[in-house]
C-alpha positions in Angstrom: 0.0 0.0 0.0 1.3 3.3 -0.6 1.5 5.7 2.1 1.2 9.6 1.8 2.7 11.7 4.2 0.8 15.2 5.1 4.7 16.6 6.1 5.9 16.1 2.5 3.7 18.9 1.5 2.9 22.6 1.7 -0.3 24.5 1.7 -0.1 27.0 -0.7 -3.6 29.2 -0.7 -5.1 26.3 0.2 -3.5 23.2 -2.5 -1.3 20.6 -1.4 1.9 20.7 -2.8 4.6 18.8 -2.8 7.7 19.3 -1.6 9.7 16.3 -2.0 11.4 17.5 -5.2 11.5 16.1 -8.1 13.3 12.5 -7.1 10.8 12.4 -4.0 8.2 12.9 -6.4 9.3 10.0 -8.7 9.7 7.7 -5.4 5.9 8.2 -4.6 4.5 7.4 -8.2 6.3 4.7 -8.0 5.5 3.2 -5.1 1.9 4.2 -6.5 2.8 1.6 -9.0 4.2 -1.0 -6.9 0.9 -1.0 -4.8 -1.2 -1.9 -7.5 -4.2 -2.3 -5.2 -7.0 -1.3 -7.6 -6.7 2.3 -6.4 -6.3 4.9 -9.6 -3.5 7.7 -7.8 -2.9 10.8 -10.1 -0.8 13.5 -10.1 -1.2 17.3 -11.5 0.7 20.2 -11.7 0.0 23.4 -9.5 1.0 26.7 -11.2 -0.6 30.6 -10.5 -2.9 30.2 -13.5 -4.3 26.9 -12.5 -4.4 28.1 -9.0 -6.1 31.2 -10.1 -8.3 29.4 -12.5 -9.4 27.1 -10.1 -11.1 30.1 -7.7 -14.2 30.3 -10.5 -14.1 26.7 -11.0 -15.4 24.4 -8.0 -14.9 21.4 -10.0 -10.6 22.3 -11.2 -10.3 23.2 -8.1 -11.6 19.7 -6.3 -9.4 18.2 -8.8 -6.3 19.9 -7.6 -6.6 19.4 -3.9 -7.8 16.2 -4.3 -4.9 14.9 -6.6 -2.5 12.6 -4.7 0.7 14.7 -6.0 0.5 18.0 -6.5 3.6 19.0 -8.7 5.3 22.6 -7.9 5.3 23.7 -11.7 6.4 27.2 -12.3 8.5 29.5 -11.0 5.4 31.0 -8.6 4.8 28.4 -6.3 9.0 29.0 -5.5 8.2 32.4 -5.0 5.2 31.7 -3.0 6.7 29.2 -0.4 10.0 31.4 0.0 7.1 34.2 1.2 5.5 32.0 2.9 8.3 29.4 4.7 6.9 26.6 3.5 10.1 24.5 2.5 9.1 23.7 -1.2 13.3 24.4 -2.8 12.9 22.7 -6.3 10.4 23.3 -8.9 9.0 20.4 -10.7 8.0 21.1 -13.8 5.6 18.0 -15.7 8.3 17.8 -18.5 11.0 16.9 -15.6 8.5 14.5 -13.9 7.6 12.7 -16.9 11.6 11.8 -18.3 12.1 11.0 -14.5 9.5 8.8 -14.0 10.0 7.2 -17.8 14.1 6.8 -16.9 12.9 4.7 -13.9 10.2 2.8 -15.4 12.7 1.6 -18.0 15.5 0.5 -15.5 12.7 -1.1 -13.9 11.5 -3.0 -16.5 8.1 -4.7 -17.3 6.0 -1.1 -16.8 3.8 -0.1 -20.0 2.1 3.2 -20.8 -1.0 4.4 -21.8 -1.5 8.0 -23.7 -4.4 9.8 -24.0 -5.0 13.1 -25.9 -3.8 15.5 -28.3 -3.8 14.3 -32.1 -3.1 10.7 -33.6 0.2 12.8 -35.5 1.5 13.3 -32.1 0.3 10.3 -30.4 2.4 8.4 -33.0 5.6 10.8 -33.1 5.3 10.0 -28.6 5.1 6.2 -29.6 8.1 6.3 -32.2 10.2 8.4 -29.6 9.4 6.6 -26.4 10.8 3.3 -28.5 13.8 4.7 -29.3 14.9 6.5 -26.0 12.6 4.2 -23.2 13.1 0.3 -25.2 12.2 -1.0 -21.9 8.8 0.3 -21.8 6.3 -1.0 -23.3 3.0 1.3 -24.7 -0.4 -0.5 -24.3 -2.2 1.9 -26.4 -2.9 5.4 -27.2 -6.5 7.7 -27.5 -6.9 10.4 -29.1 -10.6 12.0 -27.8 -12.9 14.4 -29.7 -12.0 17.6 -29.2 -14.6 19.5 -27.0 -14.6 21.7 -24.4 -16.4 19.3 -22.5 -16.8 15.7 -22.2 -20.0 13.8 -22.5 -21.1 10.7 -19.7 -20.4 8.8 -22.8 -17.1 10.3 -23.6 -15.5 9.3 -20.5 -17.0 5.7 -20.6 -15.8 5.4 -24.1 -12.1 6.9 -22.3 -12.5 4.8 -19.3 -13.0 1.2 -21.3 -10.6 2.1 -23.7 -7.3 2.3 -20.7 -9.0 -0.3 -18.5 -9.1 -2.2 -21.7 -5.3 -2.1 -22.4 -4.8 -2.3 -18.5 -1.8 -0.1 -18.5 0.7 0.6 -15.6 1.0 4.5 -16.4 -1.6 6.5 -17.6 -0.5 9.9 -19.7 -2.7 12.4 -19.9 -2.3 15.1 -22.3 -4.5 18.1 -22.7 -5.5 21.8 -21.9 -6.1 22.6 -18.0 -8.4 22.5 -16.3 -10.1 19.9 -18.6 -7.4 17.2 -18.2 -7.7 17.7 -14.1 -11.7 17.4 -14.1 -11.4 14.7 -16.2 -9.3 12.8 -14.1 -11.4 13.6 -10.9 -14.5 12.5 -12.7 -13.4 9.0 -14.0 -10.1 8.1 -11.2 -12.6 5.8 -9.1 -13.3 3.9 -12.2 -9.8 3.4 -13.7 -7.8 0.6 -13.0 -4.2 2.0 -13.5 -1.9 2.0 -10.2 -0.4 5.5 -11.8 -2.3 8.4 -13.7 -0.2 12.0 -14.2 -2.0 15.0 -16.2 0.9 16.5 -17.9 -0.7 18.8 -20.4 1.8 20.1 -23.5 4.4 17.5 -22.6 2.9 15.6 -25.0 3.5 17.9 -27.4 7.1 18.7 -26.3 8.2 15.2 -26.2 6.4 14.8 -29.6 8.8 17.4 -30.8 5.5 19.7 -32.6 5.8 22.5 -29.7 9.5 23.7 -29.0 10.5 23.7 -25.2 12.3 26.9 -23.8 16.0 26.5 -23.3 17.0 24.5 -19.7 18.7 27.9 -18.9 15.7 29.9 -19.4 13.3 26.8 -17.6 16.4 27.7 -14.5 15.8 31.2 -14.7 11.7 31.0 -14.2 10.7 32.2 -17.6 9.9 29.6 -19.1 6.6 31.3 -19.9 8.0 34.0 -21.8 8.9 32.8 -24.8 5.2 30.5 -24.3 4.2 33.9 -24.7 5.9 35.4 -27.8 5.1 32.2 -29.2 1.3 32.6 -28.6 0.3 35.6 -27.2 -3.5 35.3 -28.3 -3.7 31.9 -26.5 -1.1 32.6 -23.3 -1.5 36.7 -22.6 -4.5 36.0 -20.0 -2.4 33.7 -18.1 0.8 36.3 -17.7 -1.5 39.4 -17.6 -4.2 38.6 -15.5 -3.6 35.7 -13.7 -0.3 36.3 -12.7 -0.8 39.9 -11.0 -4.6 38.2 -9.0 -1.7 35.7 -7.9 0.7 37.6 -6.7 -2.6 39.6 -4.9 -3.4 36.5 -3.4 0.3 35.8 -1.9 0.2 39.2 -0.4 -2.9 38.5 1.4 -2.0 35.5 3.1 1.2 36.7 3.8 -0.1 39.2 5.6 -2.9 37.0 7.5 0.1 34.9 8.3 2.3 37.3 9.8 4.8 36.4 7.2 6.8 39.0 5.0 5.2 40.4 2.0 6.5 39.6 -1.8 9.2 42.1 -3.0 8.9 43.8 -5.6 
């Protein structure tokens, strides 16, 4: 059975997150995998957008407190627990999590994956890469759903049959937040998969159709930026809105808790 510990984790405005670092993190899916007890665990990925998000959305933000990791992606949860004390040194991004977790499972041996999401190009360019750098893993089948904003009763049975189906070890999920998170809160009782993690655009990363930032930019925190130049039409609401009603929120309970306000 694998056992969660409340000290490896951090309350930030009012989510769960981890703060075992990345290899602490990888440890726990794991053993998530090892105790294969019929129990679907999933992990997700806290940033300030999804945080902020999630304050007009009961249902994302159920998902997030409710996930069994919560990753400490982007360079505002840092920020946030230096302000607040909270411990959390080492940002993990889903990128990092996902070669991690993938660089054990294939010294391990015997562990297959399941992806769902995204398009059947990229499902396929995932497949032919994961073969070439992962041999030892083996993938149990890919899904690539209808594109909607949201999912029919149907839709995620017709998800839910498909994984159980293929009865993977690993389930990758890859698409837009906060729909991959519901999803996954919606359906997790009914999966039968030791290991689930929502890791939105590494899909498309690892695919190789969506260029990563530099790892020096990543180390620097602005890994968003150039996300942004990239895309502004799609990513300006995240930097320009959500990011200042963050930052808002930090203050706040900084102050309730006594604890030193954000610099400038």
């Amino acid at each position: 059975m694998a056992v969660l510990d409340s000290s490896d984790t951090a309350d930030i405005l009012g989510y769960p997150v981890s703060r075992r670092g990345l290899a602490g993190d990888v440890d726990q899916a794991m053993a998530f995998w090892r105790a294969d007890d019929g129990q679907a665990r999933y992990v997700a990925c806290a940033n300030p957008h999804s945080l902020v998000v999630a304050k007009g959305d009961p249902l994302f933000r159920d998902a997030l407190r409710n996930a069994d990791v919560l990753l400490p992606d982007g360079a505002g949860i840092l920020l946030a627990s230096r302000v607040l004390g909270l411990g959390i040194t080492e940002r993990v991004a889903g990128t990092e999590f996902f070669l991690a977790v993938s660089e054990r499972a294939n010294r391990e041996g015997g562990i297959s994956y399941f992806f769902l999401g995204s398009t059947g190009e990229v499902l396929s360019a995932i497949v032919r890469r994961l073969g070439a750098d992962y041999p030892d893993i083996r993938v149990a089948g890919t899904l690539s759903p209808p594109y909607k904003e949201e999912f029919s009763a149907d839709d995620l049975a017709a998800m839910v049959d498909a994984v159980n189906l293929a009865s993977p070890d690993v389930l990758w999920v890859g698409m837009t937040a906060p729909k991959q998170e519901k999803l996954l809160y919606q359906v997790c009782e009914r999966l039968r998969v030791p290991l689930v993690g929502a890791i939105g655009a590494v899909f498309d990363f690892y695919a190789g159709t969506r260029k990563r930032a530099p790892k020096w930019v990543c180390d620097l925190g602005l890994e968003w930026l150039p996300r942004l130049l990239r895309e502004p039409r799609r990513l300006w609401r995240r930097n320009f809105v959500s990011t200042p009603v963050f930052l808002w929120d930090l203050g706040r309970e900084a102050m309730r808790r006594g604890g030193r306000q954000p610099s400038a």
